[in-house]
N, C-alpha and C positions, 0 to 999 in steps of 0.2 A: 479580551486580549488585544488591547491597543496596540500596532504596531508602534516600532521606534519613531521619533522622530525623523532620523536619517531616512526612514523609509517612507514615510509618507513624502518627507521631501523630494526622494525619489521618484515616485507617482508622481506627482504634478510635477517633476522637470518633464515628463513622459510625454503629459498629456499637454504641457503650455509648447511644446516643442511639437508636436502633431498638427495644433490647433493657429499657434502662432509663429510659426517657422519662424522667419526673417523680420517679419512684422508686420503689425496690424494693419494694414492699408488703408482700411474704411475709419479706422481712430482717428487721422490722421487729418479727416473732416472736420473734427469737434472744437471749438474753440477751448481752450485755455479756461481754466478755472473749476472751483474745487464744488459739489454737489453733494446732494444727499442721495442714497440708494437707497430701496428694502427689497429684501428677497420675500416673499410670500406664498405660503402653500394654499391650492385651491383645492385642495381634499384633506379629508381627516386619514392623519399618517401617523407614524413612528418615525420620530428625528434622526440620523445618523448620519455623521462625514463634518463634524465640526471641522476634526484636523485639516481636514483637506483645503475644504472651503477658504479656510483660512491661510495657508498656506499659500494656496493658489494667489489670490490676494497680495499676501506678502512678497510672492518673488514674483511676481507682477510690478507691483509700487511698496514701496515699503512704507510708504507715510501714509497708507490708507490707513484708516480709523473702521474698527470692525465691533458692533454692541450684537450681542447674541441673546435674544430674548429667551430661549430654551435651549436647554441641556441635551445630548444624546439620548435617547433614550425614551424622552420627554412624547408624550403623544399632543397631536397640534387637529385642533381644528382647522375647520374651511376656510380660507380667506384669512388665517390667523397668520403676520408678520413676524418670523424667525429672526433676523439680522434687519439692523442697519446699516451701512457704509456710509463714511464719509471721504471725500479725496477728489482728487482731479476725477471729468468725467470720464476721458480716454482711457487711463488707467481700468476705471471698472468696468466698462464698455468691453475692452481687452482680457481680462478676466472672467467675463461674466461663464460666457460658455462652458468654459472647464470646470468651474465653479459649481454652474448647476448639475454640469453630466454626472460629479462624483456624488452630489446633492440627492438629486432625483433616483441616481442608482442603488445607493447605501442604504437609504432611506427605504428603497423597496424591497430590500433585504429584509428591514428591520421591521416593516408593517406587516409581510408576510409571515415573517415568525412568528411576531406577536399575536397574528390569528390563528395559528397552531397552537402557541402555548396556551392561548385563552381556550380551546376547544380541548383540550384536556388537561384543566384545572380541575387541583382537586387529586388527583391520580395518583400523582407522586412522580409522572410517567415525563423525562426528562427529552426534548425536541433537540435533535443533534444535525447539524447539518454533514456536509460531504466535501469530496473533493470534484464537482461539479461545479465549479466557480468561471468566470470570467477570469480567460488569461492576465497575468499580472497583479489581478485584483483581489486575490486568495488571500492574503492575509485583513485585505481591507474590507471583504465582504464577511468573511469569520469576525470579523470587529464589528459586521451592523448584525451580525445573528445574536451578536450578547448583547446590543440596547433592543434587541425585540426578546428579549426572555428567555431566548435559548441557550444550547451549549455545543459547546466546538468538539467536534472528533478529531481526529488527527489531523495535523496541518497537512502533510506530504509523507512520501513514503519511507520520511527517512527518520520518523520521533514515532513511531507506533507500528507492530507486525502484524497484519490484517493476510490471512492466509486463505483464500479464494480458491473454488475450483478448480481452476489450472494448477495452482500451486500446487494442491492433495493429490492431482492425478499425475506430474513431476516425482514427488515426494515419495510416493507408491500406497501412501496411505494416511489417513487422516491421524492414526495416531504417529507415526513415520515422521509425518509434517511435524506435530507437536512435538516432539521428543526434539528434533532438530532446532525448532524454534527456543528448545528453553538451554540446550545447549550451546547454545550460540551469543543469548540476547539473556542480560542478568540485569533488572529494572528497568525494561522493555516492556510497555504492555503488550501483550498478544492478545489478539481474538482471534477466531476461527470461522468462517461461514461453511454452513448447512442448508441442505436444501431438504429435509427431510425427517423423519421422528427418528429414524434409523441412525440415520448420520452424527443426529444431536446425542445420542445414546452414545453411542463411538467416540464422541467426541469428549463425552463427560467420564466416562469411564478412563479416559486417556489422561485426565485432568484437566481439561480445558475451565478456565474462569472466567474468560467471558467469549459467546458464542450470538455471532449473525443468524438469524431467522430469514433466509434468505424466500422473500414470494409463499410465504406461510398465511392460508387463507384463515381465516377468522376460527374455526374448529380445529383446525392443525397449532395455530400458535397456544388456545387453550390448552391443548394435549402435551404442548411443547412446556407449557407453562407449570403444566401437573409432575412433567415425568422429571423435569429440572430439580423439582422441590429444594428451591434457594441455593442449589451448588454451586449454579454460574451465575451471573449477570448475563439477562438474554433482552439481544437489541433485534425489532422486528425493522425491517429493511424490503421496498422494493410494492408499487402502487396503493402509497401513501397520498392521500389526497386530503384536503378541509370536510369533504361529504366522512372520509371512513379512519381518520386518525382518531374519531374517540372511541369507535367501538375495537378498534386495536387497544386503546390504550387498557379499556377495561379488563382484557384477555390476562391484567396480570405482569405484562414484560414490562420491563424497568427503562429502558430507550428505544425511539423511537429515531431511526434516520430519515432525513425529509429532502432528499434533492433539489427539490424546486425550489428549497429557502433560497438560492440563488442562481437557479438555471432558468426556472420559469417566471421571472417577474415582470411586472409593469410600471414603469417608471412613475413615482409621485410628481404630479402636475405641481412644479414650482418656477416663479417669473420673479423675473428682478424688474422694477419700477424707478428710476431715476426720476427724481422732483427738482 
């Protein structure tokens, strides 16, 4: 889910207005004249934040010259050169920063996914991210979860009905909840979260079709997975890690939600090199 144009344009006015307020100060050393750049990643990564990158760029200088040697998505080795630039050096000098922050952050979105989805290949078992994002950056970090092989959950609270314990105990009942949620919301998807075998029974009985496995240890989602027999779509949720996403995945459930695809990352080590 690419965001729009207008919005990524958006982002980088955000982030060149944070970065370069009033103006560059230090640019303002560089003498006059047009160079070559390359951005370079020093670790094996998963690509993502073309748009940005380049944008950045663009409302920066607009006669910069930008060759993009891999695609989103693209996995890069060490020391392997992503982009070239060409343009005045102040201009990329003054870009750069913004540039890489959206670079290196996307980018760790999209590397970390892509080692969830590689750990349960094969499964059929679908790696979903969350509403755990970096303020702002919610639509842009769901865009580097699909070049790392994953899939988007709900954007915001406002395209999908995710009905939570507070909600059922509000409601006065998980079927309460349900019956309101389908009265209400006509090609809405609803899910429900459960903390329990009990809950998940209640809730299927009620007609829930797809149901959170909320903190279900590895014998409980099996049990979860037996007593479902195909009714719902059931997403396990909640100390998801690399060490224990495949032996969840085996249990059987169909999504997996992983918070960390972009709560918990580490920025991909990339430099820009002007020649």
């Amino acid at each position: 889910m690419l965001p729009s144009a207008a919005q990524v344009a958006a982002d980088v006015r955000l982030a060149l207005e944070e970065d370069v307020g009033s103006g560059d100060l230090t640019a303002r050393l560089v003498p006059a004249g047009p160079v070559q750049a390359r951005i370079l990643c020093r670790q094996q990564a998963v690509l993502a934040g073309i748009p940005w990158v380049t944008e950045v760029f663009s409302q920066v200088d607009g006669n910069l010259a930008l060759d993009w040697q891999l695609a989103d998505g693209d996995a890069i080795a060490p020391d392997q050169v992503v982009c070239t630039i060409r343009g005045e050096a102040a201009s990329i000098l003054t870009a750069e920063r913004a540039a890489l922050n959206f670079l290196q952050t996307l980018s760790a979105t999209a590397t970390a996914t892509a080692a969830y989805v590689a750990a349960v290949a094969g499964t059929g078992v679908n790696i979903l991210d969350t509403r755990k994002t970096l303020p702002g950056l919610r639509l842009a970090q769901k865009y580097a979860v699909t070049c790392g092989g994953g899939v988007n959950h709900r954007v915001g609270l406002y395209d999908m009905v995710l009905i939570k314990e507070n909600h059922i105990a509000a409601a006065g009942s998980i079927r309460a909840a349900l019956e309101k949620a389908a009265a209400l919301f006509s090609g809405i998807p609803v899910e429900i979260e459960v903390e329990n075998l009990e809950e998940l029974e209640q809730a299927l009985v009620a007609g829930a079709t797809r149901v959170l496995l909320d903190n279900f240890d590895l014998e409980q989602l099996a049990l979860a997975v037996k007593l479902n027999a195909g009714r719902a779509r059931l997403e396990a949720s909640g100390g998801v890690n690399l060490q224990s996403v495949a032996a969840i995945a085996a249990t059987g459930v169909d999504d997996i939600s992983v918070g960390a695809l972009t709560k918990d990352i580490a920025a991909v080590d990339f430099s820009l090199l002007v020649s």
